[in-house]
N, C-alpha and C positions, 0 to 999 in steps of 0.2 A: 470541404468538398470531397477528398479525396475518402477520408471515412465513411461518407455518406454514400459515395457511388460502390466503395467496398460495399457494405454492409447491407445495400439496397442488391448487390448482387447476388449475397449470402441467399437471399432467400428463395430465387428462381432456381430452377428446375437448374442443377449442373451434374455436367456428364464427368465422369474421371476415367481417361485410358488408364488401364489398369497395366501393370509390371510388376506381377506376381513375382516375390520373392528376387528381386532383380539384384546383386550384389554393383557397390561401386566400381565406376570405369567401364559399367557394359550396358547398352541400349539400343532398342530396334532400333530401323532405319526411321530416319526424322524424326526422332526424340533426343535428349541430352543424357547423357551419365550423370549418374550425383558429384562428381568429381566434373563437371562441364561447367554443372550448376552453383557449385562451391565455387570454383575458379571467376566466374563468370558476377558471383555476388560480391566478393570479394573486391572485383575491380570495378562493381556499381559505385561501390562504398567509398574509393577511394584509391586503391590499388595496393598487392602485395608489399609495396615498400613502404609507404606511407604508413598503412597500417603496423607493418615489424616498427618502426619507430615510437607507436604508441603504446608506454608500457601502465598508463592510466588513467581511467576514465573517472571525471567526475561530476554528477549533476545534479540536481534537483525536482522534486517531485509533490508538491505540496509542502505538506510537513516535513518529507523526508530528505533527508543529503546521502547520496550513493558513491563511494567511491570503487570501482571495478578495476580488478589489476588482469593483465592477461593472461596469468595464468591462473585465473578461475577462482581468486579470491574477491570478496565483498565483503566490505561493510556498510552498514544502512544508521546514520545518526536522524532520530527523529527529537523534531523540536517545534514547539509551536512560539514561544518568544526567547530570545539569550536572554541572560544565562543558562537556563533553565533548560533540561533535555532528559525526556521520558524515556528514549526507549533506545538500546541500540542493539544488532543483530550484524553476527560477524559470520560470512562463510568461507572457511579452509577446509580443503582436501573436502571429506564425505563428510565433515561434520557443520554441523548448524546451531549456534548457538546464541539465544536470544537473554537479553537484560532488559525484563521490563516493569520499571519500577521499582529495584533494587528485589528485581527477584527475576534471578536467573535459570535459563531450561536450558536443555538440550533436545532440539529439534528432532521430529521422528515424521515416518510413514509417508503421507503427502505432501505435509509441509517441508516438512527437507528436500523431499525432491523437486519442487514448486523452485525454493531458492537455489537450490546446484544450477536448474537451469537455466535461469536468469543472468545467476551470477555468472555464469560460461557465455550465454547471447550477449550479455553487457561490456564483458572482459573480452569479449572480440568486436566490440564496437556495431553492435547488434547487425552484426554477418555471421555465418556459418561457421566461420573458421576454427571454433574452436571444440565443435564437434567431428568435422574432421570425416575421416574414414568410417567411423561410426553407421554414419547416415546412409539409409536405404531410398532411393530414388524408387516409387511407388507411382507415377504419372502425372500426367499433365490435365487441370482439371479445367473444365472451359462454365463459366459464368456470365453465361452472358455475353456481353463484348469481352468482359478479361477472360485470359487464360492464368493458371499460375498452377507450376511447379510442384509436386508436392514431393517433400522431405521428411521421415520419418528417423528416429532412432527409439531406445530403450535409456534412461536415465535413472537409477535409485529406485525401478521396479516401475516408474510413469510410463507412459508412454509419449513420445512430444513429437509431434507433425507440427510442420512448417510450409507456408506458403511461402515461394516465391514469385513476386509480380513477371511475369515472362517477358514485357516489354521493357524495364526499367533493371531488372534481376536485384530488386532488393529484399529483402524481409518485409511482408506484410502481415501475416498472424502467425501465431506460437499457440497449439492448442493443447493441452495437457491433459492426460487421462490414466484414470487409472481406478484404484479401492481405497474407503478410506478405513480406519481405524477396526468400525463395525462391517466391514464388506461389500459397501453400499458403493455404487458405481459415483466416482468422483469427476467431474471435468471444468476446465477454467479454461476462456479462451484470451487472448491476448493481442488486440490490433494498435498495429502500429501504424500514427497521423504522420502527416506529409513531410517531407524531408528538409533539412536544411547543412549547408556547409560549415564547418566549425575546422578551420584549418586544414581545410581542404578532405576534410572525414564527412559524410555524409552521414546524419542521426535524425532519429526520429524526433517531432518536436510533441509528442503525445501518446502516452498510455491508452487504450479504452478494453477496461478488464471486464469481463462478463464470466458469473460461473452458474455452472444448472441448479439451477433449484434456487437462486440467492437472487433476492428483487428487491425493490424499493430502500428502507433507509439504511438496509444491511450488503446492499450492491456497491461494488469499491469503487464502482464510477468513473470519468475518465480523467485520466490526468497526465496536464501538461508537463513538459519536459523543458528545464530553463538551467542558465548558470554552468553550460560546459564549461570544465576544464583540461585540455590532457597536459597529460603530466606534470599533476602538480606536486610538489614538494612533500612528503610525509613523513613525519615524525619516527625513529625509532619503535616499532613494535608498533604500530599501528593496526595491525591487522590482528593483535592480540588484547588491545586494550578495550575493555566490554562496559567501563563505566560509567552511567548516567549523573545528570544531577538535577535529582528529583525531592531532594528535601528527605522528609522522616513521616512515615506514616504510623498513627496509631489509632488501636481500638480498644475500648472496655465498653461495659454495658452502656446503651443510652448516650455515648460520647464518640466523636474522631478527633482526631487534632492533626494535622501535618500541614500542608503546605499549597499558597496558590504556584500553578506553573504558566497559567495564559489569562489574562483578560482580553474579553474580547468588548469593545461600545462602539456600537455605531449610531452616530450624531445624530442620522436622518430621522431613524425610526423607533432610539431611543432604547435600542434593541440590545442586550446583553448578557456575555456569559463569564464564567467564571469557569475554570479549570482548575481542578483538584489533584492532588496524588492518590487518593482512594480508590479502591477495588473491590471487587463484587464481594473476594476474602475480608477485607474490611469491613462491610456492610453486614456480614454473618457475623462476625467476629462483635460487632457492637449490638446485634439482637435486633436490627433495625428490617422493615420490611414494608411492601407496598401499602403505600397512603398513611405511611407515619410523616405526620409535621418537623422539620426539624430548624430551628434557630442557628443559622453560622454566625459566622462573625470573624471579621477579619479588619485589621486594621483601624477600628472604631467603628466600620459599616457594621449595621447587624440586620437580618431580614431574613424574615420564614420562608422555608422552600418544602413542597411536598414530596415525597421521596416513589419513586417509580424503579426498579432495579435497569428495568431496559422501556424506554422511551415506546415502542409498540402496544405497555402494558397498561397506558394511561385510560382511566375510566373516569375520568373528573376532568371535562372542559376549560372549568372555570384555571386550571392552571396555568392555562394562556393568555386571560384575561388579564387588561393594564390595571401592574403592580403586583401579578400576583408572580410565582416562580414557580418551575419545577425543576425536583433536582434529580437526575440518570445520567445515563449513556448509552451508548451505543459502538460497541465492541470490536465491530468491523472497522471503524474510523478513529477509534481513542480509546485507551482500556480503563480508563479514570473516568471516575465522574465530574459531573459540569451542573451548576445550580444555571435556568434560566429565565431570562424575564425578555417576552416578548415585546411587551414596551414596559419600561421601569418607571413610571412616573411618580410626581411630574417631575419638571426637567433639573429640578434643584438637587433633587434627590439623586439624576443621573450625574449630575454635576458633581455630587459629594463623594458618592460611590466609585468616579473616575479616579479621583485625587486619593482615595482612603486605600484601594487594593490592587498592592502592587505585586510581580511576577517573584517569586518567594517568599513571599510575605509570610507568617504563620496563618492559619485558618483554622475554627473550629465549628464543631457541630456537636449540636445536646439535641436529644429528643425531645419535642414539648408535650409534654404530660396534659392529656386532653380532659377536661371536669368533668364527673360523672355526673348525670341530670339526676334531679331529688324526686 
């Protein structure tokens, strides 16, 4: 409800008093200082002391397990089934460094600064505080019935405006703006679903990410927030250790071989998928290309899937049809591919294929060599 009444307010006409260039700790008369509004978020959330007590955050997000320290470190472990874990993404100080699939980057441009600032709103138990003085107090924007706060700083060259709720003074969106790579104006916004206590910390129970230009199956969607912890216990070097355990991928002509990391069946509608450690590099790498057939096999299962690199690019229906597969992905959600079968029939078959392909298992893929008609 509370998203909805947000985001239904996003859209009407709102006014913003404007506080040109206004430095923290100064404000006309009847408005707050950014240092009002800090303080004031602060003690929404839980209070100055409460908060000093918390030097860890830990939750969940779908796939992802996020641990935020306070002082501005993250790490992000993604996993779709144990043992098994795709992808993980560690942030210290300005650097950003991601492990995905046994293949490691180091984060640049928007994407690094996307994570510093998360991992700061996270690492302060999504208050202000650990932007601090930073922050320009820019006015009070009225929507409707709400009114909210707005907060402004500079991050790793973004820009990041923050609403806060003026009646509740918590964090309601984190908008983010800036260039990307090619020059092209970049923006992600960020609303944060309705509150809940977690030892007396007040956290959001819900992500809902929107960025311009980015819609349908490539839109990150919203997501829920489960599995606090503070301060839980970690390991020696935690915040250094970047390694997955994704199995062994490999490619030659016409061949993949590595590993499953998720099966997904559902009983109702028979409906299935199968997660890979493969990469789009992979898929170059074996000569393979849209609307080649290809033969996996795993476990004793074996069954044709037709190959699409990204799921938008599907020009053959009948791939959806019960029993047949298709195998892609979809980039913004999983960097591997996934063979699918919208209903796998019939039900023995699903039966077989439960029992046969398990979460590391080996897996492979041959192309099949299609007959030339005489």
């Amino acid at each position: 409800m509370q998203r909805a009444m947000f985001t239904a307010a996003v859209i009407m006409t709102a006014t913003l008093i404007l506080i040109p260039n206004r430095p923290a700790g100064t404000a006309p008369q009847n408005l707050l200082s950014a240092e009002d509004v800090i303080s004031k978020n602060i003690q929404a959330a839980g209070g100055a002391d409460a908060l000093a007590r918390v030097k860890t955050l830990a939750f969940s997000a779908g796939p992802a397990g996020y641990t935020a320290s306070a002082d501005g470190r993250m790490k992000v472990r993604y996993v779709l089934e144990e043992p098994a874990s795709y992808e993980v993404l560690i942030v210290s100080g300005t650097s950003v460094r991601r492990n995905s699939l046994n293949r490691v980057s180091e984060l640049s441009g928007v994407e690094r600064g996307r994570w510093l600032c998360f991992a700061r709103l996270a690492g302060g138990l999504f208050t202000l505080k650990n932007f601090g003085s930073g922050l320009t107090y820019e006015g009070l924007k009225v929507l409707g019935p709400e009114r909210h706060h707005i907060l402004s700083t500079t991050v790793d060259g973004l820009r990041a405006s923050f609403s806060v709720d003026a009646s509740d003074f918590l964090v309601k969106r984190m908008v983010l703006s800036g260039k990307d790579a090619a020059g092209e104006i970049w923006e992600e916004s960020t609303e944060f679903g309705s509150s809940e206590a977690v030892e007396g910390i007040k956290l959001p129970t819900a992500l809902y990410i929107s960025q311009v230009g980015v819609g349908g199956t490539y839109s990150p969607g919203p997501r829920p927030l489960a599995d606090f912890k503070l301060n839980a216990e970690l390991e020696a070097g935690f915040f250094d250790d970047l390694k997955v355990n994704a199995g062994r991928a490999q490619a030659s002509p016409g061949r993949l071989e590595g590993n499953v990391l998720f099966s997904q069946f559902d009983e109702e509608d028979l409906f299935v998928r199968i997660f890979t450690n493969w990469t789009e590099e992979d898929i170059r790498a074996a000569g393979l290309k849209n609307g080649d057939v290809l033969i996996l096999t795993s476990g004793g299962a074996e069954f044709e899937s037709k190959l699409y690199v990204l799921e938008n690019q599907v020009d053959d229906p009948a791939v959806y049809s019960p029993g047949n597969s298709l195998f892609t992905h979809t980039p913004t959600r999983y960097p591997a591919f996934y063979a699918q079968f919208n209903t796998l029939s019939p039900k023995e078959r699903f039966d077989d294929f439960k029992v046969q392909v398990k979460v590391l298992a080996p897996i492979q893929a041959r192309k099949k060599e299609q007959r030339r008609s005489s």
